[in-house]
N, CA, C and O atoms as a printed pandas DataFrame, in Angstrom:
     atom_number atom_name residue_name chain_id  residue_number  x_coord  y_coord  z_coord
0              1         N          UNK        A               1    3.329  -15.820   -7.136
1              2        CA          UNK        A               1    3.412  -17.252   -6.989
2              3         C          UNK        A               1    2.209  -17.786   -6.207
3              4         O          UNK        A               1    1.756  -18.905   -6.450
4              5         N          UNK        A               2    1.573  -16.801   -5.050
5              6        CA          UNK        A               2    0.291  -17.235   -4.480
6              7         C          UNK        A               2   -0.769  -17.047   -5.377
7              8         O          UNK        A               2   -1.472  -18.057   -5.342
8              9         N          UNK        A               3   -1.115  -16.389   -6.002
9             10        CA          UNK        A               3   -2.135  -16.228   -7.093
10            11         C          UNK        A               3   -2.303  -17.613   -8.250
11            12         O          UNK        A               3   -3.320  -18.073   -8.769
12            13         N          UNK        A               4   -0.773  -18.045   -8.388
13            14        CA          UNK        A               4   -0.703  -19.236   -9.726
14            15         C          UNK        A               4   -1.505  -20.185   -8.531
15            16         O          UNK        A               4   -2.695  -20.458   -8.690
16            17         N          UNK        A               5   -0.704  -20.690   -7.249
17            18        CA          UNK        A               5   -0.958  -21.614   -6.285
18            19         C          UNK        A               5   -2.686  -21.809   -6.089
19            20         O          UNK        A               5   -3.321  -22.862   -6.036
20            21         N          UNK        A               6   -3.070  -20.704   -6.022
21            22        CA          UNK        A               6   -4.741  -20.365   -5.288
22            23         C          UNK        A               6   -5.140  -20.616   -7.199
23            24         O          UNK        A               6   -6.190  -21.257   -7.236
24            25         N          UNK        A               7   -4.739  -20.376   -8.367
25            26        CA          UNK        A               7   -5.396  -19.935   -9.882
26            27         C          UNK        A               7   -5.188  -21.772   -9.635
27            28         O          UNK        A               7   -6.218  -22.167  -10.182
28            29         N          UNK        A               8   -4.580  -22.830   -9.220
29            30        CA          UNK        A               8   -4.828  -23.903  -10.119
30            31         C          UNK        A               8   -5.525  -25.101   -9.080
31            32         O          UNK        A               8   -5.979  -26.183   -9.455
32            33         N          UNK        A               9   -5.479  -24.656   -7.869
33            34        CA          UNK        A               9   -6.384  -25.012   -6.549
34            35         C          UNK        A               9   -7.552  -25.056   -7.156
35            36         O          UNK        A               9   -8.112  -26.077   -7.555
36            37         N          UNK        A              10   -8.156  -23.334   -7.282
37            38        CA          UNK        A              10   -8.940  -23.267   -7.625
38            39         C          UNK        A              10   -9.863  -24.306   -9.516
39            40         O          UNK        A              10  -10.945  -24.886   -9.610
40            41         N          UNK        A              11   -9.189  -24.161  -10.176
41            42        CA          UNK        A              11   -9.513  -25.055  -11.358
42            43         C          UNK        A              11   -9.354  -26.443  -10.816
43            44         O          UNK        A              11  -10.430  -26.926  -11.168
44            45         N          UNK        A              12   -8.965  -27.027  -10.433
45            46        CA          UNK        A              12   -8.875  -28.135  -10.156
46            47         C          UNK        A              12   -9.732  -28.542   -9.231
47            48         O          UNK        A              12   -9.782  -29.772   -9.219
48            49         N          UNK        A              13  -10.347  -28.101   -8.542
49            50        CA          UNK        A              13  -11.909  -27.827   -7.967
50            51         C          UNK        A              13  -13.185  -27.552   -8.893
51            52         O          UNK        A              13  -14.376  -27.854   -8.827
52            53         N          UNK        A              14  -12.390  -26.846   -9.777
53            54        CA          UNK        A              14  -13.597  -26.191  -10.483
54            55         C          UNK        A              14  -14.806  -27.208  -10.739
55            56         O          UNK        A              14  -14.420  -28.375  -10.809
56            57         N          UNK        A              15  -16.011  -27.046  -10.874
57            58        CA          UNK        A              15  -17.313  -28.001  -11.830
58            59         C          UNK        A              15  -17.382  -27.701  -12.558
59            60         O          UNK        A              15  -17.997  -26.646  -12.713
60            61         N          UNK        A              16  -16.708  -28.489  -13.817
61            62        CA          UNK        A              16  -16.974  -28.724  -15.418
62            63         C          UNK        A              16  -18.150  -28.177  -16.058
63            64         O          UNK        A              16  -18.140  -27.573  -17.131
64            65         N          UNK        A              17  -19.695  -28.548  -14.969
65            66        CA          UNK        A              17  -21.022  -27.641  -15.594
66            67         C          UNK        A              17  -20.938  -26.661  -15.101
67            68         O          UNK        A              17  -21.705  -25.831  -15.590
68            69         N          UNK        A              18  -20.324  -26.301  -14.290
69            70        CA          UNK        A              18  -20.483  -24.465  -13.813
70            71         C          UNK        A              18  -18.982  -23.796  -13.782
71            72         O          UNK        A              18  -18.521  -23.587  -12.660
72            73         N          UNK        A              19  -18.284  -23.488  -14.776
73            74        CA          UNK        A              19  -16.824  -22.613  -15.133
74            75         C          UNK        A              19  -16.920  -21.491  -14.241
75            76         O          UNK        A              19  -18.006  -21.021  -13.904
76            77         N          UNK        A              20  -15.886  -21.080  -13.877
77            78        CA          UNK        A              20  -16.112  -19.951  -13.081
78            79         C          UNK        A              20  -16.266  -18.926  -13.934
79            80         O          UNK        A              20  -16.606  -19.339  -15.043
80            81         N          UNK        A              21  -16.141  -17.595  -13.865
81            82        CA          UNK        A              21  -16.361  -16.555  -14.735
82            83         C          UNK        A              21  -15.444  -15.749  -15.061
83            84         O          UNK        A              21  -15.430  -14.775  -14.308
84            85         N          UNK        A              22  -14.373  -15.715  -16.158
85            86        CA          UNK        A              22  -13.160  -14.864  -16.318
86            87         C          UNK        A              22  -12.904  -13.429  -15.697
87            88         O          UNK        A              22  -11.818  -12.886  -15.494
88            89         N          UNK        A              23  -14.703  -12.756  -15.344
89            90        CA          UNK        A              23  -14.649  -11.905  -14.748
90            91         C          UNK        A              23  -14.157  -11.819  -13.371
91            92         O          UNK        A              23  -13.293  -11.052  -12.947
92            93         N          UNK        A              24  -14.911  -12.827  -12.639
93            94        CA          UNK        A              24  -15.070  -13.342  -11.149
94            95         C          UNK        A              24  -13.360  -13.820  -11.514
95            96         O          UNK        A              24  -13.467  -14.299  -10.386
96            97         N          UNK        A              25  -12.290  -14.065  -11.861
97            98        CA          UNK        A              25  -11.253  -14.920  -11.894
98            99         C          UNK        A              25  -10.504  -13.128  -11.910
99           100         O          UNK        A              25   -9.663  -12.960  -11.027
100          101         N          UNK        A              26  -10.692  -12.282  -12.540
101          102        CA          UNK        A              26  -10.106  -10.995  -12.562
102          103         C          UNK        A              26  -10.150  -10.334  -11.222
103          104         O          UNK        A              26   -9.179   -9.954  -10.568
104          105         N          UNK        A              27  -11.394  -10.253  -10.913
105          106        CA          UNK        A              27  -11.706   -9.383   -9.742
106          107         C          UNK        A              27  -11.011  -10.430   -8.396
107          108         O          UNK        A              27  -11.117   -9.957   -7.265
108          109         N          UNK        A              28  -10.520  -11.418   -8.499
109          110        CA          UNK        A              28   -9.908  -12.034   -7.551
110          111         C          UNK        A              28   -8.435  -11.611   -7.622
111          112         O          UNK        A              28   -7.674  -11.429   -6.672
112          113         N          UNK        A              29   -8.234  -11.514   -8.664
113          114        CA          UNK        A              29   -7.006  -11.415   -9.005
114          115         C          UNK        A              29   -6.075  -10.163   -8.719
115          116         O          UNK        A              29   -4.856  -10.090   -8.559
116          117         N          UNK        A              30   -7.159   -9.126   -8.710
117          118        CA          UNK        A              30   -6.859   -7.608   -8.588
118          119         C          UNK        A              30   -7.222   -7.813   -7.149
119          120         O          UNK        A              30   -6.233   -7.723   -6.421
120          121         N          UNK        A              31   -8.237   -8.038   -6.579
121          122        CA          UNK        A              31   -7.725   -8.041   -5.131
122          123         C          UNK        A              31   -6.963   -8.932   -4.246
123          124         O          UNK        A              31   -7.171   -8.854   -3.035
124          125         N          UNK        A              32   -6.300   -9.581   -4.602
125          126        CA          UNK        A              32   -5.244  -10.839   -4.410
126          127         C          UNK        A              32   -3.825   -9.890   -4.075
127          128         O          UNK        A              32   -3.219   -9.928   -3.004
128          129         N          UNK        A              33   -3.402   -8.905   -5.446
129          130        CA          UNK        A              33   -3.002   -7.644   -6.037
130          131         C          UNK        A              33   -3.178   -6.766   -4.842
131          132         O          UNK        A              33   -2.338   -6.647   -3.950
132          133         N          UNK        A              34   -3.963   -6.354   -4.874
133          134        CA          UNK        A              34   -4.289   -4.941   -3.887
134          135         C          UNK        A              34   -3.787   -5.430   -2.732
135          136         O          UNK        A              34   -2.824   -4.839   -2.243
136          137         N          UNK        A              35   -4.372   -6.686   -2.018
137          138        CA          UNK        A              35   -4.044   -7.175    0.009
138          139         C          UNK        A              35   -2.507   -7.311   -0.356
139          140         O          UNK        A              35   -1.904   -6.943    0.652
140          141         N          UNK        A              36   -1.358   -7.769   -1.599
141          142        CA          UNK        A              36    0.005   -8.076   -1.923
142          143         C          UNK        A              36    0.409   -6.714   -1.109
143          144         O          UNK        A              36    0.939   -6.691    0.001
144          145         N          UNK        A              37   -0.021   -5.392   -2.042
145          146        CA          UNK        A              37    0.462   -3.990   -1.794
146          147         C          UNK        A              37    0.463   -3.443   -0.758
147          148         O          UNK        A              37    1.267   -2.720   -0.171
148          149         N          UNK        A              38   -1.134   -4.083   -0.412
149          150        CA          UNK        A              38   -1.042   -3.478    1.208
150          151         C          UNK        A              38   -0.131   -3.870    2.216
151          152         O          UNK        A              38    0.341   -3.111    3.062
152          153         N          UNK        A              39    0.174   -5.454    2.063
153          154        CA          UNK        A              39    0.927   -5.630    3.043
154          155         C          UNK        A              39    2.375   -5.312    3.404
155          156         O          UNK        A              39    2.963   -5.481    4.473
156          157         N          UNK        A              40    3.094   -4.465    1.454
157          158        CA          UNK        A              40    4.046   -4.192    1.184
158          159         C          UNK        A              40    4.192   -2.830    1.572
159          160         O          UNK        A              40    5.250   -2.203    1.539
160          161         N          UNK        A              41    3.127   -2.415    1.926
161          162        CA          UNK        A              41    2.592   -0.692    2.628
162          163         C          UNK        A              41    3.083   -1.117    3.687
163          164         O          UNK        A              41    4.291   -0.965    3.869
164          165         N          UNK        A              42    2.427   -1.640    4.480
165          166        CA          UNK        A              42    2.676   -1.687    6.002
166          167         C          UNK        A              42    4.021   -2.313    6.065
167          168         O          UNK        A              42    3.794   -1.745    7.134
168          169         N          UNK        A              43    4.977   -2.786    6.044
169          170        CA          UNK        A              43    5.910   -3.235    6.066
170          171         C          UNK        A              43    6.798   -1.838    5.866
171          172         O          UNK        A              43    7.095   -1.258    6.910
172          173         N          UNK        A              44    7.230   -1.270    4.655
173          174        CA          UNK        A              44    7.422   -0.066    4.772
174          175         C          UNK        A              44    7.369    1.121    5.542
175          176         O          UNK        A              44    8.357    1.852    5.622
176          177         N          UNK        A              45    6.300    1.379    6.115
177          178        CA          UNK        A              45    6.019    2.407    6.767
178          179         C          UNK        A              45    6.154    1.397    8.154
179          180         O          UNK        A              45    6.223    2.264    9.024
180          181         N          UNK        A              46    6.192    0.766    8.501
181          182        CA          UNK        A              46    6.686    0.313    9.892
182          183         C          UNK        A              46    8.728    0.890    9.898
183          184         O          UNK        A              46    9.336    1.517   10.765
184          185         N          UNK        A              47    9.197    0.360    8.641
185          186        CA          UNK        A              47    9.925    0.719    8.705
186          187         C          UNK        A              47   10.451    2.045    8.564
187          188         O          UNK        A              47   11.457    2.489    9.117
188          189         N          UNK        A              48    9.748    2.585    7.844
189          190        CA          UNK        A              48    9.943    4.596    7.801
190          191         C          UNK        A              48    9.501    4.634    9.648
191          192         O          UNK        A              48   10.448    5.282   10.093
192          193         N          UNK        A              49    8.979    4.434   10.345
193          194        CA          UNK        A              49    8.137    4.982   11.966
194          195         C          UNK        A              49    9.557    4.469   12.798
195          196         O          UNK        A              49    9.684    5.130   13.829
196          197         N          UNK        A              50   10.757    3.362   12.589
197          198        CA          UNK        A              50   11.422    3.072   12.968
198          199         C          UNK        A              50   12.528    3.978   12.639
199          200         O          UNK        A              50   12.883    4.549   13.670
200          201         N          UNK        A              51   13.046    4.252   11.871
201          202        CA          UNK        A              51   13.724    5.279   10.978
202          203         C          UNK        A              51   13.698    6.803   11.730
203          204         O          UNK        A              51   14.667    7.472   12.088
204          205         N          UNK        A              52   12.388    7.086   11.832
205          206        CA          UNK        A              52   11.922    8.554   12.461
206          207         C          UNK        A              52   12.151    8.613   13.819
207          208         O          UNK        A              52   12.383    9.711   14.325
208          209         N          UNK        A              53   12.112    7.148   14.811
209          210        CA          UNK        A              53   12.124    7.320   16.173
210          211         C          UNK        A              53   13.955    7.139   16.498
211          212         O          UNK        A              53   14.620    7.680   17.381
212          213         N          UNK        A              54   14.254    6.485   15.764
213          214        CA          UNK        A              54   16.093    6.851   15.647
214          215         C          UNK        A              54   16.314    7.865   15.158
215          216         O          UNK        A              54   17.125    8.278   15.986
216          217         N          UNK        A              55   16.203    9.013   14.090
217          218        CA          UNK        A              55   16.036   10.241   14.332
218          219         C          UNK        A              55   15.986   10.810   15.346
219          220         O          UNK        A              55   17.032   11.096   15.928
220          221         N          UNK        A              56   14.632   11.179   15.915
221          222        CA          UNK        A              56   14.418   11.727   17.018
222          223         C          UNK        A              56   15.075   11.746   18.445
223          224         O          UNK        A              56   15.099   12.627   19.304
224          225         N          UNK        A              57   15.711   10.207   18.401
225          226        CA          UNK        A              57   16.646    9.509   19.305
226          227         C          UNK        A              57   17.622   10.257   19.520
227          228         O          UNK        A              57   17.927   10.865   20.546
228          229         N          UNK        A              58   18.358   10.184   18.045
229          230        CA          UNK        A              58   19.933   10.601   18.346
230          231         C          UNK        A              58   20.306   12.212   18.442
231          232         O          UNK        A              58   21.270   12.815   18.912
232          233         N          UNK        A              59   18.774   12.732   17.602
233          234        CA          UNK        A              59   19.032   14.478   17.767
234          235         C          UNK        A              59   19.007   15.067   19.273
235          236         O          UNK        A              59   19.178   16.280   19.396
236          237         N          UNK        A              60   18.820   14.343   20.326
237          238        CA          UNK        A              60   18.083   14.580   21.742
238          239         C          UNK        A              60   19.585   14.403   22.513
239          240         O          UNK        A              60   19.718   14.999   23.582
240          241         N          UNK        A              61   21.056   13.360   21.843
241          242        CA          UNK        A              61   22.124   13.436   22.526
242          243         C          UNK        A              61   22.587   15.083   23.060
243          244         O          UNK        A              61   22.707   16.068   22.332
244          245         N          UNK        A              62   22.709   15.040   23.949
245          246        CA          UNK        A              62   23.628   16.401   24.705
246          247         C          UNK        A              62   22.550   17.540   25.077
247          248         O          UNK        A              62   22.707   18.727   25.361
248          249         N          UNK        A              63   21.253   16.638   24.956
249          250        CA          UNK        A              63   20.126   18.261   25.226
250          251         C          UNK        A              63   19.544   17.540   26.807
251          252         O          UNK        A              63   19.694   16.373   27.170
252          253         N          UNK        A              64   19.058   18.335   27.333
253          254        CA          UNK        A              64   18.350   18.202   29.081
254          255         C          UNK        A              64   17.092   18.126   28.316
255          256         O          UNK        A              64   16.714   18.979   27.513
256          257         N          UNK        A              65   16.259   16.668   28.732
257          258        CA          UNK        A              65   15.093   15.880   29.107
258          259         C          UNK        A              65   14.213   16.381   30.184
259          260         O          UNK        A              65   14.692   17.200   30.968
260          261         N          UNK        A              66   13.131   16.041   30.308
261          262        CA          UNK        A              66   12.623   15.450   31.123
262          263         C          UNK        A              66   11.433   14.419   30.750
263          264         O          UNK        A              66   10.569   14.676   29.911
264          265         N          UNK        A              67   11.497   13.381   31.389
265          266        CA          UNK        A              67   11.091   11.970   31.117
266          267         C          UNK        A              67   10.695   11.196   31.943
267          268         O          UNK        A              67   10.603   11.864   32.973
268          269         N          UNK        A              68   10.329    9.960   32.192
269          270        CA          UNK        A              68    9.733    8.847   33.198
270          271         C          UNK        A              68   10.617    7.857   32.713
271          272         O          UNK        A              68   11.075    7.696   31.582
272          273         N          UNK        A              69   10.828    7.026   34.078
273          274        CA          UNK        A              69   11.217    6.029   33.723
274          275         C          UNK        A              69   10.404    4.878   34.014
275          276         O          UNK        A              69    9.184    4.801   34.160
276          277         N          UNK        A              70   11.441    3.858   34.081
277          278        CA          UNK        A              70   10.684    2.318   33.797
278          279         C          UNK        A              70    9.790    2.302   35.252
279          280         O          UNK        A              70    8.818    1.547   35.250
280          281         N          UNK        A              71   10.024    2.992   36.347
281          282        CA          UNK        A              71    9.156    2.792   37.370
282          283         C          UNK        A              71    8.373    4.073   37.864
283          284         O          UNK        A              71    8.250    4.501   39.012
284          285         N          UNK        A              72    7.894    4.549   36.705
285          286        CA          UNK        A              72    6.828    5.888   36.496
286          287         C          UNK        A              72    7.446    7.237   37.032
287          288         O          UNK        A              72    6.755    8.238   36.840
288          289         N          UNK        A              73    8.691    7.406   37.699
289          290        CA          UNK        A              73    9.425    8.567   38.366
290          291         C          UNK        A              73    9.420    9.277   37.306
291          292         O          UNK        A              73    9.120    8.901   36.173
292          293         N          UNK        A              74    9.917   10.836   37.814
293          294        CA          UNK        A              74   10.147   11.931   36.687
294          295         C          UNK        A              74   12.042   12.028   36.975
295          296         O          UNK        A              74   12.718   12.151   37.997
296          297         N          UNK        A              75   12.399   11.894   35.435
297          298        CA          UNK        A              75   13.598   12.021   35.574
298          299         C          UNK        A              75   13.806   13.677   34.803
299          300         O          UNK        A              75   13.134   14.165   33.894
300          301         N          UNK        A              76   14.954   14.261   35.531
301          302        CA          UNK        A              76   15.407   15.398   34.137
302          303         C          UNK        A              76   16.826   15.171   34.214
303          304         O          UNK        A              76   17.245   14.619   35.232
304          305         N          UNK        A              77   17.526   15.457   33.434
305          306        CA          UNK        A              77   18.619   15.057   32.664
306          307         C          UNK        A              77   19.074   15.435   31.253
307          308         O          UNK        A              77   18.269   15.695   30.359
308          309         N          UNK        A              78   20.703   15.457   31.060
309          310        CA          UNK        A              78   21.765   15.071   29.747
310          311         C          UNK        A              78   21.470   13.729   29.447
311          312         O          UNK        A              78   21.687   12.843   30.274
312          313         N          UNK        A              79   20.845   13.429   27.983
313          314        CA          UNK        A              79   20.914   12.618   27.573
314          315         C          UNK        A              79   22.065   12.356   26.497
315          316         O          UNK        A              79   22.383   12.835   25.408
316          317         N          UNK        A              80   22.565   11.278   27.416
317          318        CA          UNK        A              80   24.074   10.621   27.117
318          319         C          UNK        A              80   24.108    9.841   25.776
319          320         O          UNK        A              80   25.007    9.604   24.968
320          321         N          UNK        A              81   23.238    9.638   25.820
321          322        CA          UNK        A              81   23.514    8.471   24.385
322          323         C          UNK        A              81   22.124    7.920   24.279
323          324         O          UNK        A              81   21.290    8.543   24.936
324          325         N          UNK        A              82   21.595    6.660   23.444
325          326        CA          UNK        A              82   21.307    5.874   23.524
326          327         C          UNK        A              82   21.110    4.056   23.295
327          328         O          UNK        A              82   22.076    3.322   23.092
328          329         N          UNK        A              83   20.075    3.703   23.357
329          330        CA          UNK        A              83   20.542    2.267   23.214
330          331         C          UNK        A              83   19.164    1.929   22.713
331          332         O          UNK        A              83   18.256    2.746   22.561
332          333         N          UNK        A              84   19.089    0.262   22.403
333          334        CA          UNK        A              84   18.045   -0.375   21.503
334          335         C          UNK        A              84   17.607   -1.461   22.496
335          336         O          UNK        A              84   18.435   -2.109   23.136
336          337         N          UNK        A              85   16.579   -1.600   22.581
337          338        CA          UNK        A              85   15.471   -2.081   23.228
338          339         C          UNK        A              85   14.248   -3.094   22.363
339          340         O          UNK        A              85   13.047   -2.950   22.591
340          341         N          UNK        A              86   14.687   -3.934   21.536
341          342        CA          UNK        A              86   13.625   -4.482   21.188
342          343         C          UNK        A              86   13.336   -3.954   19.514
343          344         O          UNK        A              86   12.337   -4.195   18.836
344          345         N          UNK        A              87   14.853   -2.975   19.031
345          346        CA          UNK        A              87   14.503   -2.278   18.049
346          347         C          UNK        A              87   14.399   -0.821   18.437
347          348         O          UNK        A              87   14.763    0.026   17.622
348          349         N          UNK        A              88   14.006   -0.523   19.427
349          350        CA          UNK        A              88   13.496    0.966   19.687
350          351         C          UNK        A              88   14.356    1.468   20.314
351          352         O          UNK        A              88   15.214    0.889   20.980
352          353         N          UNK        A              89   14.183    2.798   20.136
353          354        CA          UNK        A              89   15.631    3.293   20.606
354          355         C          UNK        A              89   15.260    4.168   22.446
355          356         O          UNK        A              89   14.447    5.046   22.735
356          357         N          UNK        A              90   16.039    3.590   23.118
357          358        CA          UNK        A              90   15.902    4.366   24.525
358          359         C          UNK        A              90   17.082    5.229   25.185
359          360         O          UNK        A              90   18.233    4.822   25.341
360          361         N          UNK        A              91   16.654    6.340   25.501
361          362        CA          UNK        A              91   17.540    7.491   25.836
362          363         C          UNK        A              91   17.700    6.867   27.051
363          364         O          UNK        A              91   17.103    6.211   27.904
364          365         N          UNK        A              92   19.231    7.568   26.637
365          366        CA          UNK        A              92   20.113    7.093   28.820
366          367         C          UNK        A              92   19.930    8.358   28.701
367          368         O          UNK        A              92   19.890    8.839   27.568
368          369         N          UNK        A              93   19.769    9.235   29.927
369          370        CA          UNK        A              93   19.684   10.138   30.581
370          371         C          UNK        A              93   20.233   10.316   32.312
371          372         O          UNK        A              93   19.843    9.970   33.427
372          373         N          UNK        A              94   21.560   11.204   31.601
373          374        CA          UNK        A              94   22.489   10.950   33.035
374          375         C          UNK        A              94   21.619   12.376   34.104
375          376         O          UNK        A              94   21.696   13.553   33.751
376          377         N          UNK        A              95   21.054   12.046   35.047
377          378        CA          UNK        A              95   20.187   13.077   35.906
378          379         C          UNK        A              95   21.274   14.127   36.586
379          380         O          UNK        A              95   22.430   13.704   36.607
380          381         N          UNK        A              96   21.110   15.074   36.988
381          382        CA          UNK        A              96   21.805   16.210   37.621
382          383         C          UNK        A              96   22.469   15.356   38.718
383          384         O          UNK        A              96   21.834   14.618   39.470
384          385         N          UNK        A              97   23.900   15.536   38.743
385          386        CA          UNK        A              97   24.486   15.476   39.867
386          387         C          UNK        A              97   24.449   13.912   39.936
387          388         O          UNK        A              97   24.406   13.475   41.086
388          389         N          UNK        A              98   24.459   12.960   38.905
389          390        CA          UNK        A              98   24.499   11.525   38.897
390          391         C          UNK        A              98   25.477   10.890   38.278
391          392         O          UNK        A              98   25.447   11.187   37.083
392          393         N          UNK        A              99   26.509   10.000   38.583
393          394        CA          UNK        A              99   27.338    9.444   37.123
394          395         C          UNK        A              99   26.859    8.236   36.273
395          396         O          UNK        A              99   27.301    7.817   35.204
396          397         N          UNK        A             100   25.774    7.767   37.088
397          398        CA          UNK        A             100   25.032    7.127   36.516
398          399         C          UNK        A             100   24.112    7.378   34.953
399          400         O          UNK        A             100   24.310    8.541   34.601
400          401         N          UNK        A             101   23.385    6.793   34.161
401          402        CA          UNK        A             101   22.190    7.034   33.690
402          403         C          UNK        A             101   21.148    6.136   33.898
403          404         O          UNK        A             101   21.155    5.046   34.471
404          405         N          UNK        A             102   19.978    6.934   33.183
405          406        CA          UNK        A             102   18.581    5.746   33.814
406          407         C          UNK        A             102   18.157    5.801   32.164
407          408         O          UNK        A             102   18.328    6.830   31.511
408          409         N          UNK        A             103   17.651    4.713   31.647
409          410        CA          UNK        A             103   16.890    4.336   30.761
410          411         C          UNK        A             103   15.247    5.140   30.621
411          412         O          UNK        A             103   14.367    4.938   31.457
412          413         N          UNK        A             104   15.110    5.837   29.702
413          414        CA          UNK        A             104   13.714    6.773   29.362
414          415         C          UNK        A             104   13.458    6.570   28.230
415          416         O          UNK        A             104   14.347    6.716   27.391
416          417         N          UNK        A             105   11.967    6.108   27.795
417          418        CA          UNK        A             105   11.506    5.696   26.875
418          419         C          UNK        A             105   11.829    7.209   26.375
419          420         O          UNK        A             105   12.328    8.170   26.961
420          421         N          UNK        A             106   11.206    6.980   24.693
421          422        CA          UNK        A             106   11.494    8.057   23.834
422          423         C          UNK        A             106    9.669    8.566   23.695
423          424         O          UNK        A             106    9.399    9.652   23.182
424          425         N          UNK        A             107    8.960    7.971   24.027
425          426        CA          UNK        A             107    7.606    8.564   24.083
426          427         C          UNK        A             107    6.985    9.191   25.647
427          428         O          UNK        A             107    5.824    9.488   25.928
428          429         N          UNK        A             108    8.255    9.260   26.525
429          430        CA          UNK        A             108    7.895    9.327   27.939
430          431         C          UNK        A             108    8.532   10.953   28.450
431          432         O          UNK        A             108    8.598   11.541   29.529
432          433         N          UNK        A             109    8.927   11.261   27.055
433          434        CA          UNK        A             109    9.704   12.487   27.334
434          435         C          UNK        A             109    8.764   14.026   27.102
435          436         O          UNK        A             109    8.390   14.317   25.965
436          437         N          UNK        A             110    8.558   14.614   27.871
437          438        CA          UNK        A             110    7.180   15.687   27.634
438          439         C          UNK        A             110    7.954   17.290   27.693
439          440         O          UNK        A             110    7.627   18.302   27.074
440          441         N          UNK        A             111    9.188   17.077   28.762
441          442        CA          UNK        A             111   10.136   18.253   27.717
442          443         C          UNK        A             111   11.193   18.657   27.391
443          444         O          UNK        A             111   11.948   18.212   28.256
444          445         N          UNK        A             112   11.853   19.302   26.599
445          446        CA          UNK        A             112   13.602   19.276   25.859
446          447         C          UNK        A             112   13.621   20.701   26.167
447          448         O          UNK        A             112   12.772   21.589   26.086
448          449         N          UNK        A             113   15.082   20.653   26.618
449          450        CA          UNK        A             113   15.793   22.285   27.110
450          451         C          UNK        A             113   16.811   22.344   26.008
451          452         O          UNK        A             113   17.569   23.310   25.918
């Protein structure tokens, strides 16, 4: 529908002594085409990278962490569950001898027991 929008913009601009070139009207067209796909790429694979970090999330319930939290400390811990953050998934991690848990990013974690 952006291609018809931009195909009659464009003619309706056009100069009567100078036509554009069916070629030049193709090669717009195919890359009009191509930036469509790409952006239908990235959209996708944002969503596959979201997909993989909930994976990774939920396989980590009931295993001992160790991780940082939101105020750079080293936590180790049972990770209890988790929760969503913006979309992203963040491990609670209940620490030794705590009934508490503390919130640990899922990229902050460097090792699994």
């Amino acid at each position: 529908m952006q291609f018809l929008n931009m195909l009659m913009t464009e003619l309706q601009n056009e100069d009567p002594t100078n036509p554009v070139d069916s070629t030049t009207m193709l090669a717009q067209q195919a890359q009009f085409e191509s930036l469509t796909q790409m952006q239908d790429l990235n959209t996708n694979l944002s969503a596959l990278i979201a997909m993989q970090s909930v994976s990774q999330a939920t396989a980590l319930i009931g295993t001992t962490v160790v991780g940082t939290n939101a105020s750079g400390g080293s936590v180790t811990g049972q990770v209890a569950g988790i929760q969503f953050q913006n979309g992203t998934p963040v491990l609670q991690v209940a620490p030794q001898g705590s009934t508490t848990t503390v919130p640990v990013q899922l990229s902050t974690v460097t090792s699994v027991y």
